[in-house]
N, C-alpha and C positions, 0 to 999 in steps of 0.2 A: 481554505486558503490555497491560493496557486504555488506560490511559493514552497509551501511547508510537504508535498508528496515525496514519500522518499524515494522515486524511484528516479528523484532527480538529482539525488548525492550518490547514489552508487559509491564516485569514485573519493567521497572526500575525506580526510586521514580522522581519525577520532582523537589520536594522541598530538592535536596541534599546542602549539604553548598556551601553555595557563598565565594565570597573573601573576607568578612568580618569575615570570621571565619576563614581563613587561616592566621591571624595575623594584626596586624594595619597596619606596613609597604606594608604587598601586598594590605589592603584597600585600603589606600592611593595612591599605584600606580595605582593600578585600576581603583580609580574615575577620576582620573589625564587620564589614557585611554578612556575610557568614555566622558569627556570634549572635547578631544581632536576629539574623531568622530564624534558623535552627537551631533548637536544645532539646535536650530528649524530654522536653515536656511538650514540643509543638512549636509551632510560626508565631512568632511577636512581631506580626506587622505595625502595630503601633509607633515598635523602636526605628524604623527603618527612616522617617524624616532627621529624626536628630543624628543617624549615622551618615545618612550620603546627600542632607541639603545643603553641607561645607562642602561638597566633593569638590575641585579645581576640573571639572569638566559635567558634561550634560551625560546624567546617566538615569536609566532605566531598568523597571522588574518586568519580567514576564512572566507567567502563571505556565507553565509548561502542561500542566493538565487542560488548560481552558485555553491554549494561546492566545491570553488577552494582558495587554500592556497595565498590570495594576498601579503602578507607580511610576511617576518621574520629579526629579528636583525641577527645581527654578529654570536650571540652562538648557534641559529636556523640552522642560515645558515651554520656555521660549522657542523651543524648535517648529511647534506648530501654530506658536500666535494665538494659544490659548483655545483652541478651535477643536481640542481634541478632551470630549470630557470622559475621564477612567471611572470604569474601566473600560477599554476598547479594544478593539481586533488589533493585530499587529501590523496588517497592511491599512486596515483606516489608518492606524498610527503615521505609518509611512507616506500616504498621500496627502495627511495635514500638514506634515513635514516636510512635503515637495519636495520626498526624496529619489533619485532614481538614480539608475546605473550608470558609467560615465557614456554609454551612449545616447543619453536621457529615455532609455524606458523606463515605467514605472514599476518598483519592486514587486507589484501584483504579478507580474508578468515575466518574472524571470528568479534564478534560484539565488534570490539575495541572502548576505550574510543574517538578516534578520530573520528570516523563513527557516536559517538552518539553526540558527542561536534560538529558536522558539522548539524544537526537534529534540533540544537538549545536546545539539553538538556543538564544540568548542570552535573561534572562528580567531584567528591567531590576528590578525586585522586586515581592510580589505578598504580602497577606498570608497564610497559615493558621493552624488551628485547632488547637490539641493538647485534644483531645475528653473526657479523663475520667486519672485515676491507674489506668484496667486494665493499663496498659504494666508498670506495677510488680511487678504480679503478687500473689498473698491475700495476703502479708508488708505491702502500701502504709501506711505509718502516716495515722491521719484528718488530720494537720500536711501529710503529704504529697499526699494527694489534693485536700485544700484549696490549695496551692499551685499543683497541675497545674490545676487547672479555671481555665477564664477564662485562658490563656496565647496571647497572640498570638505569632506566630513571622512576620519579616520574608523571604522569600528570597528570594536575589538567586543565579543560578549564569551559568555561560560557559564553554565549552571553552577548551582550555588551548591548541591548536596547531592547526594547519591542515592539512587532509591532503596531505600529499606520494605517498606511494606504497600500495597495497592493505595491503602488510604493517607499514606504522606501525603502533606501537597510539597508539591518542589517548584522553586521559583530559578530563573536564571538573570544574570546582572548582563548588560548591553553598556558602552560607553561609548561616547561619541566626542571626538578631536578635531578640530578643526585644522585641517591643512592646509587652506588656499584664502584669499581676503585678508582680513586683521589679522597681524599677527600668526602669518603664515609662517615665515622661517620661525618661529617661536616654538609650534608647534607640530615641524617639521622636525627640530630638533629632537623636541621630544619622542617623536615616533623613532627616530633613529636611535633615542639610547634604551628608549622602553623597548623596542621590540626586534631591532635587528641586531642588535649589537651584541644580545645576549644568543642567539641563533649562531649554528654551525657553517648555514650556507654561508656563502659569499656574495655581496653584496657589493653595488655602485652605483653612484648617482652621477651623471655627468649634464652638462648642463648646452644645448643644443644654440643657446643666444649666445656665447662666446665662439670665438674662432677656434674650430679644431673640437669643436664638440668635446672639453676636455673633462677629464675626474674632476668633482668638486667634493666628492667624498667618499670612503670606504671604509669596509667595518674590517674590525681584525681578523674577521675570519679570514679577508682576500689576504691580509700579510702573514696569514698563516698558510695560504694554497699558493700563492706565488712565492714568498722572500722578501717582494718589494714592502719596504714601511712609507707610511703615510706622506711623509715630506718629499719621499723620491716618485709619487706618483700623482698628488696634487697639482690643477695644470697642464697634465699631459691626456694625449687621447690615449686607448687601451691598445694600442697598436703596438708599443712598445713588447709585448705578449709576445708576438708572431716571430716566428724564425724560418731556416730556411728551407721547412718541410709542410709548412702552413698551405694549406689550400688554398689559391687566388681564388678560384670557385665561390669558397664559403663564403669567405673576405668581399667577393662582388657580392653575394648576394644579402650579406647585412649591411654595405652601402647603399645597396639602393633598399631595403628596406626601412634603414634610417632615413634614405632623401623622401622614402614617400610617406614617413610618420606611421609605422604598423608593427606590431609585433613581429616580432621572427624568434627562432630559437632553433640555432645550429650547434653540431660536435664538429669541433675544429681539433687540430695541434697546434698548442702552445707553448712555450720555454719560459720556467721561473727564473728567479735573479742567479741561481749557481751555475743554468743551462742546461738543465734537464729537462726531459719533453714530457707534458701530460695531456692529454686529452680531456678536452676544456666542452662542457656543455654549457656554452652561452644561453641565456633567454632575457632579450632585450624590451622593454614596455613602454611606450609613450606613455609619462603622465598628462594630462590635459586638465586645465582650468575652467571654468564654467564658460567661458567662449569659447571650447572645443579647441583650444591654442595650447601645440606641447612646452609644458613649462622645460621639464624634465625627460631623461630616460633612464629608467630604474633597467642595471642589471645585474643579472642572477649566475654567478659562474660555480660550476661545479665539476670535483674532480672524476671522470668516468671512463678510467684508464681501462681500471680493472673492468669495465664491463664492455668497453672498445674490444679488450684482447678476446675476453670469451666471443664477445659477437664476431669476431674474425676469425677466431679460431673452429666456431661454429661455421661460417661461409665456408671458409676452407677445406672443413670436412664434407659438408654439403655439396663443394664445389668439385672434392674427388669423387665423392659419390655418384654426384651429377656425369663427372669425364670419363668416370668407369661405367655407368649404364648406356651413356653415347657407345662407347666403344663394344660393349657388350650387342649393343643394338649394330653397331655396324659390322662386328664379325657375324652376327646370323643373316643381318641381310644381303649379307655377300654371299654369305656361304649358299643361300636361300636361291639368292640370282646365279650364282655360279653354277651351279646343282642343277638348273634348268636347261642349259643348254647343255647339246647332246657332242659342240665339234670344237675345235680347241680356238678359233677365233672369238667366237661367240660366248667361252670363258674370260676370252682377254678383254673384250669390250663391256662386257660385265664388270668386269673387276676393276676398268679406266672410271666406267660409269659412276659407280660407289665413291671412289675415294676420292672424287674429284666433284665439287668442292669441300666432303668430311673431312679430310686430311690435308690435300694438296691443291693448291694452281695448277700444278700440272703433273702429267702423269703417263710414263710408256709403260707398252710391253713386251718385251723381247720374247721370241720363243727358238728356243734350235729346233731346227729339222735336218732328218737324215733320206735325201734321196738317191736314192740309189748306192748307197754308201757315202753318198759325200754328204759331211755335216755342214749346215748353213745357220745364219741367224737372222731372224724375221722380226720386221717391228709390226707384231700382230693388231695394239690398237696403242693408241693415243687421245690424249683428251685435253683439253685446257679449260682453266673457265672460264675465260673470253674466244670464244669460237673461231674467231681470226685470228687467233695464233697457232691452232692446231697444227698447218703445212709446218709452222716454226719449229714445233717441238719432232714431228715425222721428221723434219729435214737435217735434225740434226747429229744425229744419229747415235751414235755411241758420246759424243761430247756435249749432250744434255747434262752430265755431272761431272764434270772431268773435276782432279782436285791440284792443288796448285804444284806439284811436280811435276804433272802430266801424267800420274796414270790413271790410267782406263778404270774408273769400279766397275762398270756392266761386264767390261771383260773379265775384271777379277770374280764377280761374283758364276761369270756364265763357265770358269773353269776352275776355279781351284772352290769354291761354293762360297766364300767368302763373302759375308755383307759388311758394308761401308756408311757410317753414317758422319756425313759433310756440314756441320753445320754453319761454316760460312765459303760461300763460293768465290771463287778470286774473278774482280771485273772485269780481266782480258785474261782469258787460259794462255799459258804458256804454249802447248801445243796446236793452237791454231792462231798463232797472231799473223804467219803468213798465209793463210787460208782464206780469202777475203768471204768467200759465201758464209762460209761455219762464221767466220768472225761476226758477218752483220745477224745471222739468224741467233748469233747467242746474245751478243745484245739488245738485241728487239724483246727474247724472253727476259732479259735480265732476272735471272733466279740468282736468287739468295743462300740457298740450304737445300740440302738433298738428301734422300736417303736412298741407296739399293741395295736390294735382297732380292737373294736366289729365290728360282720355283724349282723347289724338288719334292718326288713323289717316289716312293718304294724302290729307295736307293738310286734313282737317276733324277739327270739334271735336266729340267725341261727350259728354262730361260729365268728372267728376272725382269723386276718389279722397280722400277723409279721411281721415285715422289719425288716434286720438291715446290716452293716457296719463291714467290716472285718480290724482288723489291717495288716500292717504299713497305708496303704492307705488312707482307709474309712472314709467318714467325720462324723462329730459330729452332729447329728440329733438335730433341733431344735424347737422351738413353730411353725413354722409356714410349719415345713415339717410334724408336725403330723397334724395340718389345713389339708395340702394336703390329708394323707394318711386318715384321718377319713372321707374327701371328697369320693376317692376312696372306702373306706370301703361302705358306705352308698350305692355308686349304685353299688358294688358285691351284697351287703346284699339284693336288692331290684330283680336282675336279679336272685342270687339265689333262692328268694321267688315265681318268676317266672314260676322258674322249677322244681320248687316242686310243685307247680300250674301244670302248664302242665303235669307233669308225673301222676298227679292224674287223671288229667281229659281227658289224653292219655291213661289212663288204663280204667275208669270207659267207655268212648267210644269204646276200642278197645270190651270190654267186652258187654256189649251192640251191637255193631255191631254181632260178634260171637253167640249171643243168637238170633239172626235174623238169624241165618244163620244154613240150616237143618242137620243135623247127615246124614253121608251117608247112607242110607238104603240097605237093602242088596238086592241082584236081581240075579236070577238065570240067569246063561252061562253071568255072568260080573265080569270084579274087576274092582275095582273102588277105586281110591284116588283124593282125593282134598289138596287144602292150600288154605289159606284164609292170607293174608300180609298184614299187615297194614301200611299206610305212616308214616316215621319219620318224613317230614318235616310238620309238626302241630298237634295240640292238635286234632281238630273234627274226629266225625266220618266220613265214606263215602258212597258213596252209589252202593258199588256192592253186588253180591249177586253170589250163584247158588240156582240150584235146582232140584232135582230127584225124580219122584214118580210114583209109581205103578198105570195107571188105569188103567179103570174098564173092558174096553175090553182084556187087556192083553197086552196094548203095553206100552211102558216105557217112559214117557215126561221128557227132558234136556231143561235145559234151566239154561242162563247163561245171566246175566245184569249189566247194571250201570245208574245209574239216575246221570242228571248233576248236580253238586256241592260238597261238601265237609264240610255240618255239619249236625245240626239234623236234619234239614228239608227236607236234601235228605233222610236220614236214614230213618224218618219216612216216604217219598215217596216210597223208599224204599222196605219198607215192607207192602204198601197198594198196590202198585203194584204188587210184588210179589204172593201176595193176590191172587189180582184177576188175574192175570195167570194161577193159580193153578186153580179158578175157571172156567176157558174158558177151562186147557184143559181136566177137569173130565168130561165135557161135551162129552167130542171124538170129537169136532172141529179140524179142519185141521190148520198144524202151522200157513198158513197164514191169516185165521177166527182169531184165537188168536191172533195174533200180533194187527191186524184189531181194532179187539173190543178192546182189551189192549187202543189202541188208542185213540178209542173216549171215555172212560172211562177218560183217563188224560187231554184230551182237554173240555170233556163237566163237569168234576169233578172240574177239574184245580187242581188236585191231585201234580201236578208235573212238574216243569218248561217241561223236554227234558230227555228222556233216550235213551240208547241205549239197544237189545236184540237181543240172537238168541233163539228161541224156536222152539226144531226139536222131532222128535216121534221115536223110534225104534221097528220097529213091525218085529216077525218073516217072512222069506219071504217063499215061497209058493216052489219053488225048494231048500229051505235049508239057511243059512244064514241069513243074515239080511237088513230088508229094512232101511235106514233114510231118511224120509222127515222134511227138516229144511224151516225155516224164517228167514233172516237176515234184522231186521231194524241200519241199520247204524252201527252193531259193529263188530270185529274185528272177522273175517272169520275162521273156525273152520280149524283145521287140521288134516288129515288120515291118518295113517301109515298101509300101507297095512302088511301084514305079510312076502311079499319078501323084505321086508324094503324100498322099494318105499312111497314117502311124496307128499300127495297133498293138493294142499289148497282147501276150498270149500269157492266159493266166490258168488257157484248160486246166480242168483236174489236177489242183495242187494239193499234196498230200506230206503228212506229215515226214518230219530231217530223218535220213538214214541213222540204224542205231535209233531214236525214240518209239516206235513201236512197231508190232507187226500185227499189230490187228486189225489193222485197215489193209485192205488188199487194192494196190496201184489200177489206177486207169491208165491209158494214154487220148492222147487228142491230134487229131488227124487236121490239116490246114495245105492248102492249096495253093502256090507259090506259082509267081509267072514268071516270064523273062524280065531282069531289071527290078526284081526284088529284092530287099538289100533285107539280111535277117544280123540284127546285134546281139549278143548275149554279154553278161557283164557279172560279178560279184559284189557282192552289197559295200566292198572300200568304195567305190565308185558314188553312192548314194547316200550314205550315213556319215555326216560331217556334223562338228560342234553348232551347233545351234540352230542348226537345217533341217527340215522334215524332209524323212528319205522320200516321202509320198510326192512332194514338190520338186525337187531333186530328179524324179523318174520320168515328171512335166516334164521338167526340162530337158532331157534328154530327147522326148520323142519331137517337142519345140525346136529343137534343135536340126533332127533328121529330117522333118518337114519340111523345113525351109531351105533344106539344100535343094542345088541341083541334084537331077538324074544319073546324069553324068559322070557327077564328082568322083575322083580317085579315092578308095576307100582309106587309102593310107591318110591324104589329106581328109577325108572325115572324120577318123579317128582324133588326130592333131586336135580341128576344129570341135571335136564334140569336148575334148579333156581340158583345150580352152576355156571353152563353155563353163565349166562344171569347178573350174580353178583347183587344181587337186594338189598344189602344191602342200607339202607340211600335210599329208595322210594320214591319219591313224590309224591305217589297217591298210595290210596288203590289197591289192585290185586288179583284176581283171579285165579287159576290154577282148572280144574278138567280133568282129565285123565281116560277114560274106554274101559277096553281091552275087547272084544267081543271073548269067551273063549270055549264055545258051550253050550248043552242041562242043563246039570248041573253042569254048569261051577264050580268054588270056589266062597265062599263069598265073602265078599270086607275086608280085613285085621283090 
């Protein structure tokens, strides 16, 4: 049977009322049933006519081992028109009976009271439908099938005994009430004293054909939940409930749930007759009559004060839980973005970023600066969350939060460190009402509430921090969102101490590196330009280098390096290397004697973890032009531009980085250079960028040189090639040096 699977009651109570609550007389007959089945001697079905064929209603046994309907009296068995011979299934039962759900399915098809009264669970009463006079069969007179239509049926059923052993048989009782047709309020009455009246819930019946849809009835339980008794609430709609904390909300949406005839079931607040407020769970039911027409609406009010307050009380906690992992998430993401930038605007735009829209509409940054001893204060960034107000909030400078005396908080907080939190703004400041610009830029922001707090870091005052809150919207800033923002304040104030750090000690490095590094010298039949770049991604210095010098025989030693690492101690490697290069080649050693000794200088000195170098010689050649013999230990291969604009790399004999071994013994490679040769060398900063292959990179470069002119001033090639190559934001120091091969007396170097 479809009906009877239990996986279709799950949710239904086992302790519903018994026949003791349905009135004394149905006790009474009950136990009288009871008696009559069970004795510890066994089942006396025989007795079962002369106990329930007086019954005053149509009742039924059901076999709970076999679920099959073994008995019914006279008013049962009129239910099916004699059409149903016992014993039978309990849904045959049901469809001779032409009974079905009040949306006329047939109980085969859905989890009816009888499906769960055949399971042996108790069903406290529940209405259905007797759907049509086909139970009668072609003989139905038109008298007859007009009776059958529109027949409510009440049922109430319950097992008779409790299991004792496998082989008991146990039967369960079914009754059936007629609520709609003959003698409808008859037996409507009845349901109300048999079964509700003796129930805790609260119950109404109000009745939808009267004006005002008013009470027609209620059981003591509702004048035990509200106060009201029976004569003061007869005639009236239940509106009388509502007071003046009631939801309009709820209230529309069980009005139109009653204009469209459907169930709803809302928690409103209510007020009883002394005025005290409970939290009322309505659950409203169209009843409907066999023409689908609501006679009635049954409803069900119950008190769920106590489970309002825990479930609020739960949101609440939820809800702090929830505002504290927001904020826990917005201190690291700040702290996360602030942390990345290396200069103190670039903290302040960070930190507008964040809190705008997490905290505020809007939002400055002020920062002092001290130049040259005089202290100033800078609005380093600004934000709003409507983009065209931003100029509003820059423009207005320190009276973004004035408070209604007129004094300054940015100023309070930028000198005496003092934070201010405003929670309602006054709508004309006193301090500028003769101002007209400040006046019309403060009401276009129309802010509501503010907060500011200092930025300081390791005892000094770097600027402060604004928030605030735009009307109609913006809420009212409170103790524990300026907690928050002084929270925030602190690590801005600490990231921008940072990078006022860094920028110091990016400058006093870059400057430092620079002072290592030689002035181009001037050298007949060359021009010559260098760049020298410094990484932005960190404070240290680095360790490349060039270098150009005149010896002694007349030829011209190049050379170009970088020592591994990235602070002082390559710097200083640096330039002890550099050093002794210079020394090896005023000797007139050959570049790969130079490289050579370079070497065991840094491995028998331990001068320096690993560098890379090319050091190459330009000597006049003997038919005209120019000779170069280079040395490449491990670095990045020089490049030629002939003067018909042909690009070559020069990768001669490259051998492994100064410092990694000496068992390879150096080459050099000899290359023949004409007038209007242009020779570049560079360091791998120039080529090794995030996401770039240096190999493509090195294209570009000679793509680059090729397509110039001849002619071009090497200064503007250099420009154009670093163009090219977009080097801004470096992560490693770089080197460029470029020299044109021009002839006898050629130009100096620019």
């Amino acid at each position: 049977m479809t009906g009877r699977t239990n996986g279709d009651h799950g949710d239904v109570a086992t302790d519903a009322p018994g026949p003791a609550e349905l009135g004394p007389d149905f006790a009474t007959e009950a136990q009288r049933v009871r008696d009559a089945v069970v004795d510890p001697s066994g089942v006396r079905e025989p007795d079962l006519p002369q106990v329930l064929h007086t019954a005053p209603a149509a009742v039924a046994l059901i076999d709970l081992g076999e679920g099959l309907v073994t008995y019914a009296n006279d008013s049962a068995a009129a239910l099916t028109g004699g059409r149903a011979s016992l014993p039978v299934d309990i849904d045959a039962w049901s469809e001779a009976a032409g009974l079905t759900d009040l949306s006329g399915r047939p109980m085969r098809d859905t989890a009816s009271p009888l499906s769960r009264v055949a399971q042996g669970i108790p069903v406290s009463g529940e209405p259905v439908a007797v759907s049509d006079a086909a139970r009668r069969g072609s003989e139905a007179t038109e008298e007859e099938r007009e009776e059958a239509e529109g027949r409510l049926l009440w049922v109430t059923g319950f097992p008779l005994s409790e299991v004792v052993n496998e082989d008991q048989r146990r039967l369960a009782l079914v009754v059936f009430l007629q609520l709609s047709g003959a003698g409808a309020q008859r037996h409507l009455e009845m349901v109300r004293d048999r079964a509700v009246v003796a129930t805790e819930l609260s119950f109404t019946i109000s009745d939808p054909a009267r004006e005002q849809n008013p009470l027609v009835w209620v059981n003591p339980a509702f004048t035990r939940l509200t106060g009201y008794e029976l004569d003061e609430v007869l005639g009236r709609n239940c509106r009388f409930l509502q007071g003046p904390n009631t939801d309009p909300a709820s209230i529309s949406r069980i009005r139109t749930a009653l204009d469209e005839e459907r169930p709803i079931t809302e928690v409103l607040l209510n007020y009883r007759r002394d005025g005290t407020a409970f939290w009322n769970q309505v659950s409203i039911t169209p009843v409907l009559d066999g023409q689908g027409r609501v006679v009635n609406f049954v409803g069900v009010q119950s008190d769920v004060t106590e489970r309002v307050m825990v479930e609020n009380e739960r949101r609440a906690a939820l809800a702090a839980a929830e505002e504290t992992r927001e904020q826990l998430r917005l201190l690291t993401e700040s702290t996360s973005a602030m942390s990345a930038s290396l200069d103190t605007v670039g903290v302040a735009e960070a930190l507008a970023r964040i809190v705008v829209p997490a905290m505020a509409d809007f939002c400055c940054v002020d920062l002092l600066e001290d130049a040259e001893g005089n202290a100033s204060v800078r609005r380093a960034a600004v934000n709003h969350r409507d983009e065209t107000k931003t100029d509003e909030v820059r423009g207005l400078g320190r009276w973004v939060a004035p408070t209604e005396d007129g004094r300054d908080p940015i100023g309070q907080a930028l000198g005496s460190g003092s934070p201010s939190l405003l929670p309602e703004l006054p709508v004309r400041p006193a301090g500028i009402s003769d101002q007209p610009d400040l006046l019309r830029r403060y009401e276009a922001l129309r802010p509501r509430s503010a907060i500011v707090v200092p930025l300081r870091a390791r005892g000094q005052m770097l600027g402060a921090l604004t928030l605030g809150t735009e009307l109609p919207y913006g809420r009212r800033y409170s103790q524990r969102d300026l907690y928050l923002a002084a929270d925030l304040a602190a690590r801005a104030g600490l990231a921008v101490d940072n990078a006022r750090l860094y920028a110091r000690e990016h400058g006093a490095a870059e400057t430092l590196q620079r002072s290592l590094l030689p002035a181009v010298p001037r050298m007949a039949g060359m021009t010559i330009a260098s760049r020298y770049l410094a990484a932005t991604d960190g404070a240290q210095v680095g360790g490349d280098w060039y270098d150009m010098l005149s010896l002694p025989d007349g030829a011209v030693g190049l050379a170009v390096g970088d020592v591994v690492g990235h602070d002082l101690r390559a710097a200083a490697a640096m330039g002890e290397l550099r050093g002794v290069l210079r020394s090896y080649a005023w000797e007139g050693l050959g570049p790969a004697d130079v490289v050579d000794r370079c070497d065991d200088v840094v491995q028998g000195l331990g001068m320096a973890a690993m560098a890379t170098a090319v050091y190459a010689r330009l000597e006049r050649g003997e038919q005209g032009g120019w000779v170069l013999r280079y040395s490449n230990a491990g670095h990045p291969p020089p490049l030629l531009r002939r003067a018909d604009g042909t690009v070559e790399l020069l990768t001669g004999n490259l051998s492994p980085l100064i410092g990694a071994t000496r068992a390879v013994t150096r080459e050099e490679t000899t290359v023949h250079c004409g007038h209007g040769d242009l020779l570049v060398l560079h360091t791998d900063g120039l080529i090794e960028a995030p996401g770039a292959d240096p190999d493509d990179r090195t294209q570009l470069i000679a793509d680059t040189l090729a397509a110039q002119s001849a002619d071009m001033p090497v200064e503007e090639l250099c420009d154009r090639l670093l163009g090219m190559l977009g080097v801004d934001g470096l992560r490693d120091d770089a080197v460029l040096l470029a020299i044109r091969l021009d002839g006898e007396d050629g130009p100096a170097p620019a």
